[in-house]
Backbone and ligand atoms as CSV (ligand in chain L), in Angstrom:
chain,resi,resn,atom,element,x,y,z
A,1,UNK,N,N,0.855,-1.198,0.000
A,1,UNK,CA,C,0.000,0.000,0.000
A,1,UNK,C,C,0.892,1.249,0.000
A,2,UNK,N,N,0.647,2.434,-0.914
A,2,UNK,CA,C,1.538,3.317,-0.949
A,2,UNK,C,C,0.658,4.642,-0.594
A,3,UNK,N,N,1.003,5.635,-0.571
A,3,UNK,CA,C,0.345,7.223,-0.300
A,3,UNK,C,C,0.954,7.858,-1.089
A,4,UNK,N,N,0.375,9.048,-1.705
A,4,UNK,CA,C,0.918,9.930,-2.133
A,4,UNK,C,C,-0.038,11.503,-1.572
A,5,UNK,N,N,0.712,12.514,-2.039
A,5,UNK,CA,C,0.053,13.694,-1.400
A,5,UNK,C,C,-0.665,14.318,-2.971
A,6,UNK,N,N,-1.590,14.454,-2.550
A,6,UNK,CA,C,-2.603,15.418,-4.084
A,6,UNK,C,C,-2.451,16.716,-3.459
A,7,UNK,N,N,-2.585,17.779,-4.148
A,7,UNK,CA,C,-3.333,19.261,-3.478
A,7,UNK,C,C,-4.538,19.462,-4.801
A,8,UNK,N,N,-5.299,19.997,-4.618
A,8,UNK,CA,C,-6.321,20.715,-4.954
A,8,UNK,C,C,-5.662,22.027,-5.194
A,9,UNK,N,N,-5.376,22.804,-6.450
A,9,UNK,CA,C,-4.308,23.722,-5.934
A,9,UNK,C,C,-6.112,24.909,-6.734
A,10,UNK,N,N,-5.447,26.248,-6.424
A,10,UNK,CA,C,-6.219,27.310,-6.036
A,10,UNK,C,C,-7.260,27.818,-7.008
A,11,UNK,N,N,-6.418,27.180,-8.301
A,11,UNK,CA,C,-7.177,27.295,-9.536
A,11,UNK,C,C,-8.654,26.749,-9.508
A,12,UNK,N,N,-8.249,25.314,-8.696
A,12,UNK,CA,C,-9.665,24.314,-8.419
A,12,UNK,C,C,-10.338,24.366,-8.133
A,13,UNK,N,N,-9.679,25.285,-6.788
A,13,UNK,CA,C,-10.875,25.510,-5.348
A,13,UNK,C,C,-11.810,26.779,-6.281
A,14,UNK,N,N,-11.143,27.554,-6.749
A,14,UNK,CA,C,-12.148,29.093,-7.665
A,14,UNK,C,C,-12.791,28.853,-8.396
A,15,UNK,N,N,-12.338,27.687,-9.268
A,15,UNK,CA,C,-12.955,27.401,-10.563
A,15,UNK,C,C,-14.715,26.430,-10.064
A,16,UNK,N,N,-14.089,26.046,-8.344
A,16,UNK,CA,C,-15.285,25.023,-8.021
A,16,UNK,C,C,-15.523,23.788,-8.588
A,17,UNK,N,N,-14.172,23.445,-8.642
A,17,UNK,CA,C,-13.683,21.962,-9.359
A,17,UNK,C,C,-13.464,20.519,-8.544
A,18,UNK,N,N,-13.566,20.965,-7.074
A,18,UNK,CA,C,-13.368,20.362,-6.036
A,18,UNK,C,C,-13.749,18.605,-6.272
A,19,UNK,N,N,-15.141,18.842,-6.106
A,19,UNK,CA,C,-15.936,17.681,-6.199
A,19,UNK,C,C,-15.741,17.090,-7.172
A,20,UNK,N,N,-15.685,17.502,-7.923
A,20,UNK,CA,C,-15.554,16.740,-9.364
A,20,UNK,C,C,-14.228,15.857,-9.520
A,21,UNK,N,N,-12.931,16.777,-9.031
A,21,UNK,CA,C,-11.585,16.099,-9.184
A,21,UNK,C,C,-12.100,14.944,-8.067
A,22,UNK,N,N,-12.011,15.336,-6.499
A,22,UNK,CA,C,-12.444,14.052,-5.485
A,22,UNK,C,C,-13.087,13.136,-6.516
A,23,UNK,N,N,-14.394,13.152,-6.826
A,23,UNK,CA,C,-14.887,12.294,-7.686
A,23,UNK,C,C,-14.499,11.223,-8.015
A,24,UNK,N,N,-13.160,12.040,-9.166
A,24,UNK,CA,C,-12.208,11.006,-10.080
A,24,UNK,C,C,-11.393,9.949,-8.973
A,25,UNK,N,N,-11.335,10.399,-7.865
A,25,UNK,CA,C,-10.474,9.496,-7.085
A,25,UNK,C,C,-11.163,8.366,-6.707
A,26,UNK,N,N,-12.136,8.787,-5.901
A,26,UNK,CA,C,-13.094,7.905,-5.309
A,26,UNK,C,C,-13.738,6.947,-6.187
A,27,UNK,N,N,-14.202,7.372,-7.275
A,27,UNK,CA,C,-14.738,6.514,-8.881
A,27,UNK,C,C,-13.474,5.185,-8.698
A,28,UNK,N,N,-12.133,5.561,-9.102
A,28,UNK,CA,C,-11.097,5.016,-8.822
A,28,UNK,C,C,-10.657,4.100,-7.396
A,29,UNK,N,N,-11.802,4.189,-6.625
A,29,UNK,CA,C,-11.604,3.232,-5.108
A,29,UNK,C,C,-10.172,3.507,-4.538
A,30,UNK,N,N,-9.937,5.013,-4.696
A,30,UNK,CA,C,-8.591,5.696,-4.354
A,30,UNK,C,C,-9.069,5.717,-2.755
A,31,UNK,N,N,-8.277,5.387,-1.966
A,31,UNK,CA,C,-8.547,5.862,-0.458
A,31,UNK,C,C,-8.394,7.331,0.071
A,32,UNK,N,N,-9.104,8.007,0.432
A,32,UNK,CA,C,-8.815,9.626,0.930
A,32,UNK,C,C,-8.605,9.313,2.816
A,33,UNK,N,N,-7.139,9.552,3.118
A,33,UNK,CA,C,-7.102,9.190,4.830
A,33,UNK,C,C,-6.915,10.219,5.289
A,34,UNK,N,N,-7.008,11.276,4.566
A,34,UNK,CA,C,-6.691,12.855,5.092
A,34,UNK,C,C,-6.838,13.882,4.166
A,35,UNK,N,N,-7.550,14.678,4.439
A,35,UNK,CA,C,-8.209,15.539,3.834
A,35,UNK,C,C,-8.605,17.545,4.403
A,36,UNK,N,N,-7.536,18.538,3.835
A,36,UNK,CA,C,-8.196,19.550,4.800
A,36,UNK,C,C,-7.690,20.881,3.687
A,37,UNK,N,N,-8.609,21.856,3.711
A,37,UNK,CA,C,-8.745,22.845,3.086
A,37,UNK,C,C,-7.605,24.294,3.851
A,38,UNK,N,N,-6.815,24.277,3.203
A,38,UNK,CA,C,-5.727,25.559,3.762
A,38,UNK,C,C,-5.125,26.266,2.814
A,39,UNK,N,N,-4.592,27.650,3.352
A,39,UNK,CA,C,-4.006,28.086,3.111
A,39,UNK,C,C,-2.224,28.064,2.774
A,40,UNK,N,N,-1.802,27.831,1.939
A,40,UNK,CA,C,-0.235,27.300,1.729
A,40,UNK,C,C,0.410,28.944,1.703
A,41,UNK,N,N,1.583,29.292,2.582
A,41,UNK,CA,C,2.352,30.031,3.036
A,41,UNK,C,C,3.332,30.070,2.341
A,42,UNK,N,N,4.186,31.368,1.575
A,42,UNK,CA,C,5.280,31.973,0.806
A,42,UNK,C,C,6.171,30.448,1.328
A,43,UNK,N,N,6.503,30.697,2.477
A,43,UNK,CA,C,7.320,29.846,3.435
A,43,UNK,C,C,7.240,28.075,3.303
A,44,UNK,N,N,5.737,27.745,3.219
A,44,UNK,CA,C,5.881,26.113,2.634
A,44,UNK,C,C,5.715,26.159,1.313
A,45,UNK,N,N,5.270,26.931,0.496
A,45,UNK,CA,C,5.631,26.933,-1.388
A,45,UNK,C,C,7.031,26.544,-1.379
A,46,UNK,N,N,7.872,27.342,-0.717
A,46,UNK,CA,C,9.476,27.388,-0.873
A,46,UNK,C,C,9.914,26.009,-0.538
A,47,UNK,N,N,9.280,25.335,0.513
A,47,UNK,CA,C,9.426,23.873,0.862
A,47,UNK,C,C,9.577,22.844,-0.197
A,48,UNK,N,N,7.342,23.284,-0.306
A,48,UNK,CA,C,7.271,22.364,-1.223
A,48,UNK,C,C,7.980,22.066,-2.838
A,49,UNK,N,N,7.944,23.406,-3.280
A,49,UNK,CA,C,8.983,23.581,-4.392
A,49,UNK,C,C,10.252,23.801,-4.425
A,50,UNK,N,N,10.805,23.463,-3.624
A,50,UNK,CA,C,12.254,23.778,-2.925
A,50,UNK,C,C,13.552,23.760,-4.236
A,51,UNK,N,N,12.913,22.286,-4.858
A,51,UNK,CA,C,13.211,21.851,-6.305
A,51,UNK,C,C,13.143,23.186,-7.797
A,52,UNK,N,N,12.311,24.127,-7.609
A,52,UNK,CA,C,11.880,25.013,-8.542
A,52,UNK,C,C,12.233,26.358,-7.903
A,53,UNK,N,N,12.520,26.288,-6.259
A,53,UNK,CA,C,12.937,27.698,-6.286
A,53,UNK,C,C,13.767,28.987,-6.693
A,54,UNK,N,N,14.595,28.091,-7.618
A,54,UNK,CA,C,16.104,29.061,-8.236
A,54,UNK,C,C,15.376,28.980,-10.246
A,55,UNK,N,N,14.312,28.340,-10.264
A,55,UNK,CA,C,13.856,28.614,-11.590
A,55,UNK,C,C,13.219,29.701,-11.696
A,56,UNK,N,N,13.367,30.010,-13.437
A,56,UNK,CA,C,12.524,31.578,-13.338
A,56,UNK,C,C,11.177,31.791,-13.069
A,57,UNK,N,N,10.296,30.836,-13.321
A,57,UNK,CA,C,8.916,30.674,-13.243
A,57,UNK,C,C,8.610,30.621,-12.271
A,58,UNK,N,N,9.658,30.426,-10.864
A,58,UNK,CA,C,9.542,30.220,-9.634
A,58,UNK,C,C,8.363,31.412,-8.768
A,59,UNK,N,N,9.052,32.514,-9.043
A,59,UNK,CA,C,7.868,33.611,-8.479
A,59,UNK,C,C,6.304,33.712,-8.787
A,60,UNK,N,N,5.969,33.175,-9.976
A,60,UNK,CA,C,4.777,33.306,-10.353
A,60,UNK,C,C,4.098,31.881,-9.967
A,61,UNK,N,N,4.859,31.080,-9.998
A,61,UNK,CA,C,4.498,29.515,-8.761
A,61,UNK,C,C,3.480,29.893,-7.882
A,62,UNK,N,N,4.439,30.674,-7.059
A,62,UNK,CA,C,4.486,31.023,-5.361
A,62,UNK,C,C,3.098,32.347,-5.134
A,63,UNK,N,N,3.393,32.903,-6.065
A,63,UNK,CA,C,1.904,33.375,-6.594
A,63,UNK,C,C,0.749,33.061,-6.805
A,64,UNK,N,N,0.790,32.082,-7.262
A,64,UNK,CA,C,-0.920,31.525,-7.692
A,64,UNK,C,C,-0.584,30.176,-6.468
A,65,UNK,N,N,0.303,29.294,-6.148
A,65,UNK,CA,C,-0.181,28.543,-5.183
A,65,UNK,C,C,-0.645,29.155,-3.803
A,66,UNK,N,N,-0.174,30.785,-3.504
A,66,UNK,CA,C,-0.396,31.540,-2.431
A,66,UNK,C,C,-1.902,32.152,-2.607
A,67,UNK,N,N,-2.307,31.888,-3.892
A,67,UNK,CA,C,-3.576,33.312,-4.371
A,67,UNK,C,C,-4.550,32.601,-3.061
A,68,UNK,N,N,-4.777,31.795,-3.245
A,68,UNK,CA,C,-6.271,31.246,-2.797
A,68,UNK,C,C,-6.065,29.873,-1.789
A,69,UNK,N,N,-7.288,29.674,-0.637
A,69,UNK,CA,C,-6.597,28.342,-0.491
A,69,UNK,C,C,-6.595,27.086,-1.664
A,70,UNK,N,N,-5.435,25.740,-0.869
A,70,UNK,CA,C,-5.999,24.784,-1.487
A,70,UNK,C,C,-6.328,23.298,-0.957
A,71,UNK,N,N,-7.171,22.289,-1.338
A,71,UNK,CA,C,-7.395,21.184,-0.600
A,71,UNK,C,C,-6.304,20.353,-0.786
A,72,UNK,N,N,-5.815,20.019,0.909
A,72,UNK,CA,C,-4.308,19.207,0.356
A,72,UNK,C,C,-4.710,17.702,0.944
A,73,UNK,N,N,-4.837,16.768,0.518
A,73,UNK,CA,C,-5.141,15.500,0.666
A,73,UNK,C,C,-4.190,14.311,0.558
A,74,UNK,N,N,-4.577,13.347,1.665
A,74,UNK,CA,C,-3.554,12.211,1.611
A,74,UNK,C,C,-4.149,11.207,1.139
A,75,UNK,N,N,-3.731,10.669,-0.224
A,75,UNK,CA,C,-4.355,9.830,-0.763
A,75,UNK,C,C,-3.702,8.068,-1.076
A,76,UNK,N,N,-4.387,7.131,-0.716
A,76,UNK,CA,C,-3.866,5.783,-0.504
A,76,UNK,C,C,-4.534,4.627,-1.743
A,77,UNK,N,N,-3.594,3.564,-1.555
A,77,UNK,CA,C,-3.620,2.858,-2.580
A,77,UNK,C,C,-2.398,2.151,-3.356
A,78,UNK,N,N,-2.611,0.893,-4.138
A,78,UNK,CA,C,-1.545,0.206,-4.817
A,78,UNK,C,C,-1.071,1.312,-5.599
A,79,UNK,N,N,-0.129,1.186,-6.020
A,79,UNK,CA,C,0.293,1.931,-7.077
A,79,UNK,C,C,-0.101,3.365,-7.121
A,80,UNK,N,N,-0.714,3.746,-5.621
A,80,UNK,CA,C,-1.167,5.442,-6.226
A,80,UNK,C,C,-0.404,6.340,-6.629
A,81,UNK,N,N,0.833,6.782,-6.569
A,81,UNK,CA,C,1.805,7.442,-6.762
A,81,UNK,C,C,1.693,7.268,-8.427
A,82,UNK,N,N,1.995,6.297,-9.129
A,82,UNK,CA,C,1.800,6.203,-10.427
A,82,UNK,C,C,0.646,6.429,-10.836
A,83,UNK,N,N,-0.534,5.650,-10.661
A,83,UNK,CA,C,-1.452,5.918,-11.037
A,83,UNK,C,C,-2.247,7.500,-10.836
A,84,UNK,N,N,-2.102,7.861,-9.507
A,84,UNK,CA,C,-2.843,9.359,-9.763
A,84,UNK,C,C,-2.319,10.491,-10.774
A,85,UNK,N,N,-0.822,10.272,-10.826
A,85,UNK,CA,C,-0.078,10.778,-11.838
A,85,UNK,C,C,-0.731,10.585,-13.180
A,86,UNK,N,N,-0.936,9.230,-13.416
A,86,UNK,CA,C,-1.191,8.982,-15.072
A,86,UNK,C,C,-2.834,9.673,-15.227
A,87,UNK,N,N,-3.230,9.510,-13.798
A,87,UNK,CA,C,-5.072,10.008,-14.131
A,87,UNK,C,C,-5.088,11.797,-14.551
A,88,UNK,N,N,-3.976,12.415,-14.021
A,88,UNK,CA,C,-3.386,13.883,-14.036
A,88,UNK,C,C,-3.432,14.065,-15.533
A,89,UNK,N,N,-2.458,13.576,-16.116
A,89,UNK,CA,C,-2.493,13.765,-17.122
A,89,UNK,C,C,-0.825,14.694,-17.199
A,90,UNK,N,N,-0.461,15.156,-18.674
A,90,UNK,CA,C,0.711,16.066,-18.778
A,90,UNK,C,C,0.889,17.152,-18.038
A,91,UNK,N,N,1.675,17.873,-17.836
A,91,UNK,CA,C,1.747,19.135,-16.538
A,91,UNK,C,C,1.277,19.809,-17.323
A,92,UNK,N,N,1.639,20.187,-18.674
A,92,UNK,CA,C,0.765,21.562,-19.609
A,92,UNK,C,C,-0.741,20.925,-19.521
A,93,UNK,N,N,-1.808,21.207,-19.374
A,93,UNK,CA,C,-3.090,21.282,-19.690
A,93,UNK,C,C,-3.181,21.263,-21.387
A,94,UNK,N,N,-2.456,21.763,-21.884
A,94,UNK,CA,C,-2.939,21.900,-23.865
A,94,UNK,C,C,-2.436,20.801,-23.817
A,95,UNK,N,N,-1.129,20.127,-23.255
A,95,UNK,CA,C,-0.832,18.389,-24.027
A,95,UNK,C,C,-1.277,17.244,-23.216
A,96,UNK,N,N,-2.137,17.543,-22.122
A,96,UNK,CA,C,-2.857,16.428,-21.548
A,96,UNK,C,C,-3.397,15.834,-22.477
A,97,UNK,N,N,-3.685,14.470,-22.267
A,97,UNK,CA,C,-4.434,13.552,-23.158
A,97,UNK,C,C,-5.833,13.721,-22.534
A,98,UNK,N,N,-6.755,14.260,-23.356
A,98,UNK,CA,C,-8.646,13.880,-23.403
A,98,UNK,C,C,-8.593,12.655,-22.562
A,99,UNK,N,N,-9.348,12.668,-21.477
A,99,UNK,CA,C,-9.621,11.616,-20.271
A,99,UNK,C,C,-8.826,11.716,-18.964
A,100,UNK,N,N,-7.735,12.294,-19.260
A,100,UNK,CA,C,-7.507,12.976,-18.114
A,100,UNK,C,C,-7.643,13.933,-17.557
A,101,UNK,N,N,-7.853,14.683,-15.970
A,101,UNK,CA,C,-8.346,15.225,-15.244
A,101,UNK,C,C,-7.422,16.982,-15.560
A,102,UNK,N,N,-6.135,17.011,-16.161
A,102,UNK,CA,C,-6.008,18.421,-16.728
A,102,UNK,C,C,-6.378,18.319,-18.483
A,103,UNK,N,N,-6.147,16.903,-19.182
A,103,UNK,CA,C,-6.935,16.980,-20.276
A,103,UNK,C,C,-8.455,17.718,-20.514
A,104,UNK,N,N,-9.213,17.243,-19.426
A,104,UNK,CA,C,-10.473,17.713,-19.377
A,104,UNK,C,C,-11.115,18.961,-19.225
A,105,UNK,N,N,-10.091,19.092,-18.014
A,105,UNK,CA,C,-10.705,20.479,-17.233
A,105,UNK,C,C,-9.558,21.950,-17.528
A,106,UNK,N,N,-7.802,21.343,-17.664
A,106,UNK,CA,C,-7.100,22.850,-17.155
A,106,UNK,C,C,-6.572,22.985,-19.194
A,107,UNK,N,N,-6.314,24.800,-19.227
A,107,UNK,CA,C,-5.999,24.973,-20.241
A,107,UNK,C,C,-4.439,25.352,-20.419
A,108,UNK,N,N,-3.892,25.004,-19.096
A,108,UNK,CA,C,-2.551,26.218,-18.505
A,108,UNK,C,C,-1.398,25.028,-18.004
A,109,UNK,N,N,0.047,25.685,-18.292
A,109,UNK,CA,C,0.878,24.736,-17.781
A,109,UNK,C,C,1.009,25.158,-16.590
A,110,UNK,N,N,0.408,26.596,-15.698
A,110,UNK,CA,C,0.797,26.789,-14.340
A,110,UNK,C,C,-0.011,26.499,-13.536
A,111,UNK,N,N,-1.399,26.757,-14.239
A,111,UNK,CA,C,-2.947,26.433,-13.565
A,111,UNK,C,C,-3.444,25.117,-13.871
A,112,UNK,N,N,-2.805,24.158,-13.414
A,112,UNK,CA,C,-2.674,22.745,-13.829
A,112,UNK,C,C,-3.648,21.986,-13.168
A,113,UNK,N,N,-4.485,22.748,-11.901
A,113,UNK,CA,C,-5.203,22.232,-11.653
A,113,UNK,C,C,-5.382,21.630,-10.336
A,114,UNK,N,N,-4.160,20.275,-10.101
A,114,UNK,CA,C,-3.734,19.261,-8.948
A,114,UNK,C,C,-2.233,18.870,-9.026
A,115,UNK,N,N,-2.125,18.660,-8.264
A,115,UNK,CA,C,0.206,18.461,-7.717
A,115,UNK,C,C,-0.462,16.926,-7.362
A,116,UNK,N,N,0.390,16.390,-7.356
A,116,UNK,CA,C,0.501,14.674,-7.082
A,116,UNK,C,C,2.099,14.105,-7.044
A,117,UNK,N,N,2.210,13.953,-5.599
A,117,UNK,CA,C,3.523,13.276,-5.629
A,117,UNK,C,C,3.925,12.594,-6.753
A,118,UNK,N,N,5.608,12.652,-6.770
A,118,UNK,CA,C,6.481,12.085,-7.948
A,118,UNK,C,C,6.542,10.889,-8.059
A,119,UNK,N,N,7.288,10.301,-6.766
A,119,UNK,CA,C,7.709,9.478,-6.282
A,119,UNK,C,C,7.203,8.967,-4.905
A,120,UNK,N,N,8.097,7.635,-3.949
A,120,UNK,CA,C,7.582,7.605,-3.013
A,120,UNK,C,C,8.053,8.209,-2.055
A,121,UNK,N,N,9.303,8.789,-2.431
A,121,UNK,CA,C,10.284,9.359,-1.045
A,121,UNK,C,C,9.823,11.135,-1.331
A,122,UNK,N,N,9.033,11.196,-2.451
A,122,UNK,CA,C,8.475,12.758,-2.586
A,122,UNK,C,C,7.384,13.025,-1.698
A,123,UNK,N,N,6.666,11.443,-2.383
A,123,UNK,CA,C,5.382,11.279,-1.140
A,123,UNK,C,C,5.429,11.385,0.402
A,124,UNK,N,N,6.453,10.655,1.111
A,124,UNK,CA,C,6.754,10.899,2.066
A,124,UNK,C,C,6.894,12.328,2.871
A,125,UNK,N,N,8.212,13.081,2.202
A,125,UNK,CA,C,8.562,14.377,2.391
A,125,UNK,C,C,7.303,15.434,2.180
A,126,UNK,N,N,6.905,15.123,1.481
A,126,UNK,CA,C,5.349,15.970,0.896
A,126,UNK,C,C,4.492,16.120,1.933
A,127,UNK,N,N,3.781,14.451,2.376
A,127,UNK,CA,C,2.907,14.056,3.330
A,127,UNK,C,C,3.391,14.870,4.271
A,128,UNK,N,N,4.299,14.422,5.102
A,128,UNK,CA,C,5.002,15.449,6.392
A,128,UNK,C,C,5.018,16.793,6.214
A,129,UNK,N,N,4.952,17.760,5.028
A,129,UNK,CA,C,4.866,18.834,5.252
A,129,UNK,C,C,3.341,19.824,5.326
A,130,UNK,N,N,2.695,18.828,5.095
A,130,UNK,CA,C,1.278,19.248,4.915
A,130,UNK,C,C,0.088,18.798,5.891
A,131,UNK,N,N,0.810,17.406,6.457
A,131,UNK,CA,C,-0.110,16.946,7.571
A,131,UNK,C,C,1.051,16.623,8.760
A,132,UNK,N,N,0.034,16.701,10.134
A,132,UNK,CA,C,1.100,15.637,11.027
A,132,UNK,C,C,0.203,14.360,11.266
A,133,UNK,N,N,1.314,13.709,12.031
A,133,UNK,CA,C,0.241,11.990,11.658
A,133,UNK,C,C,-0.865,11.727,12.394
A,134,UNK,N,N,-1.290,13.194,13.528
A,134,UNK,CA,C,-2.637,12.271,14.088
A,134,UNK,C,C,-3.717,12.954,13.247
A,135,UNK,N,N,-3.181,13.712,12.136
A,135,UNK,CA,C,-4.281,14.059,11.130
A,135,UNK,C,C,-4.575,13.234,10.334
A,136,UNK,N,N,-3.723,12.140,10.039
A,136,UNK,CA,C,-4.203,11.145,8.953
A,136,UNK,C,C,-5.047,9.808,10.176
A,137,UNK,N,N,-5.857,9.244,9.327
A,137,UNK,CA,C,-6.744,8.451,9.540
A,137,UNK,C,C,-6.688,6.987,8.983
A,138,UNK,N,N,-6.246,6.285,9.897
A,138,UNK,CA,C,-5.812,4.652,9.429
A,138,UNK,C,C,-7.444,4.109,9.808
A,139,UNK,N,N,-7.795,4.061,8.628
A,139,UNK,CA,C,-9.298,3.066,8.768
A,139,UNK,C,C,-9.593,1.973,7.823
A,140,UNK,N,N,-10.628,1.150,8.285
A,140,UNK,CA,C,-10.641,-0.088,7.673
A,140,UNK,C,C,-11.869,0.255,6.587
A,141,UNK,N,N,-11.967,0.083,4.945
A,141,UNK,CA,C,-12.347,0.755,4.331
A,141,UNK,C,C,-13.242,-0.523,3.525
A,142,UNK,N,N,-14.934,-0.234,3.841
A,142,UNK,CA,C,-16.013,-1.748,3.593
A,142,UNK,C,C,-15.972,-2.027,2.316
A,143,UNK,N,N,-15.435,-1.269,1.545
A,143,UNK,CA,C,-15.706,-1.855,-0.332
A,143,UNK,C,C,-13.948,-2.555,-0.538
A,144,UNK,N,N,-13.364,-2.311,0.247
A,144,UNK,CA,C,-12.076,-2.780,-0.183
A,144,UNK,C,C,-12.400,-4.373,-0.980
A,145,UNK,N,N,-13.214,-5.109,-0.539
A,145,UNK,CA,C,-13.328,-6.445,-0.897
A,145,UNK,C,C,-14.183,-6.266,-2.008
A,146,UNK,N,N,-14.955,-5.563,-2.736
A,146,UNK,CA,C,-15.537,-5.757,-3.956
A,146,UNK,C,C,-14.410,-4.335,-4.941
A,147,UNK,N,N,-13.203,-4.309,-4.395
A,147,UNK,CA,C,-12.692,-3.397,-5.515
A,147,UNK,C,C,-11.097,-4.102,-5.852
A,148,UNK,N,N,-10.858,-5.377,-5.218
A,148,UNK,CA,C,-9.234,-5.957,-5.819
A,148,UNK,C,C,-9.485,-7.303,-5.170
A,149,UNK,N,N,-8.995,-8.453,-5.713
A,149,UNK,CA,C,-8.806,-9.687,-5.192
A,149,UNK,C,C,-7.721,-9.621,-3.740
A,150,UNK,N,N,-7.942,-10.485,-3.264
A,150,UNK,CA,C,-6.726,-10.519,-2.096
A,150,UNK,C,C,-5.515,-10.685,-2.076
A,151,UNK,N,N,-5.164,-11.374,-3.374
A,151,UNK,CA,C,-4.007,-11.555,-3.360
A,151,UNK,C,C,-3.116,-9.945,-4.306
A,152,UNK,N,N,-4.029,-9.170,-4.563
A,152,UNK,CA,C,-3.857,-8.117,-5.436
A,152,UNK,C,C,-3.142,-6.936,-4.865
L,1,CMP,P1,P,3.225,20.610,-10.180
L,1,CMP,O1,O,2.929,19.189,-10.548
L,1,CMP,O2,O,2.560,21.125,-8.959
L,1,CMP,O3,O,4.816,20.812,-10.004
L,1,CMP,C1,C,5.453,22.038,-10.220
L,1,CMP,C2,C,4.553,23.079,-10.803
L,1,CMP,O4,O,5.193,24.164,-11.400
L,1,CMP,C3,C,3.752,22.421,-11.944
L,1,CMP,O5,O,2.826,21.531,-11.409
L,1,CMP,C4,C,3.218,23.653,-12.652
L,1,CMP,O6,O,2.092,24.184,-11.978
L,1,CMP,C5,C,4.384,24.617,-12.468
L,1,CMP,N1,N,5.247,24.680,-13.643
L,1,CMP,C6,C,6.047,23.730,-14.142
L,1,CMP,N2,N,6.731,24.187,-15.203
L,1,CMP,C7,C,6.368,25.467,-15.367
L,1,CMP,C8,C,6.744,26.493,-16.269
L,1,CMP,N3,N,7.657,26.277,-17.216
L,1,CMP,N4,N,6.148,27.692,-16.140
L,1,CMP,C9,C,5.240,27.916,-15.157
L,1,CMP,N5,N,4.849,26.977,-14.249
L,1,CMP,C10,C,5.413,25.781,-14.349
């Protein structure tokens, strides 16, 4: 079982895209174990993008992930790290592929919509900066048995 961290980034929350992205997860028997609507700070942008902070595009990042809040969620599952990625679609919105969730909805490579961990050691570092652990929720989840075999 792996985690990765989604955000809902600010574009979503304005556009009132919320439900719809959740949706795609849940459709997907994606587990949501943490879930909370905030404000992201000059100070954790720099964190979270720590990777992009010496790029030029960097300021206008830190800009629109600061404009508005966003829903930052801990999301569980086989393979989620890959898979929520592939449901994302391309980081530009114009070269997403039709069926995916910036294919569908974003037109922008900055207003992309949703962030989804890389990796698993991104996931990790990610998770920790956005939740602490008695915010996440280890529960036993009743459809698990009509959504994968056991040995799966
Ligand atoms: P995300 O998956 O959150 O990771 C880094 C973000 O930086 C990316 O989505 C885009 O929102 C943004 N981004 C990446 N490349 C560029 C770029 N060249 N110009 C502007 N924003 C970018």
């Amino acid at each position: 079982m792996e985690r990765s961290l989604v955000l809902l980034k600010p574009d979503c929350v304005q556009r009132r895209l919320m439900g719809k992205i959740i949706s795609r997860f849940e459709d997907k028997a994606i587990e949501i174990v943490a879930m909370k609507l905030m404000q992201v700070t000059p100070d954790l942008a720099k964190q979270h993008y720590a990777e992009h902070v010496e790029k030029p595009f960097y300021p206008g990042l830190e800009e629109f992930i600061t404009g508005a809040p966003v829903v930052a969620i801990v999301a569980q599952g086989l393979d989620v790290v890959r898979v929520i990625r592939e449901m994302l679609g391309a980081t530009n919105g114009l070269s997403a592929a039709p069926g995916t969730i910036r294919g569908d909805f974003s037109s922008s490579r900055q207003m992309n919509l949703v962030h989804a961990s890389d990796g698993a050691e991104a996931a990790a570092r990610e998770i920790a900066l956005y939740f602490s652990q008695d915010e996440i929720c280890d529960f036993d989840s009743c459809m698990v048995s009509w959504c994968r075999a056991d040995d799966e």
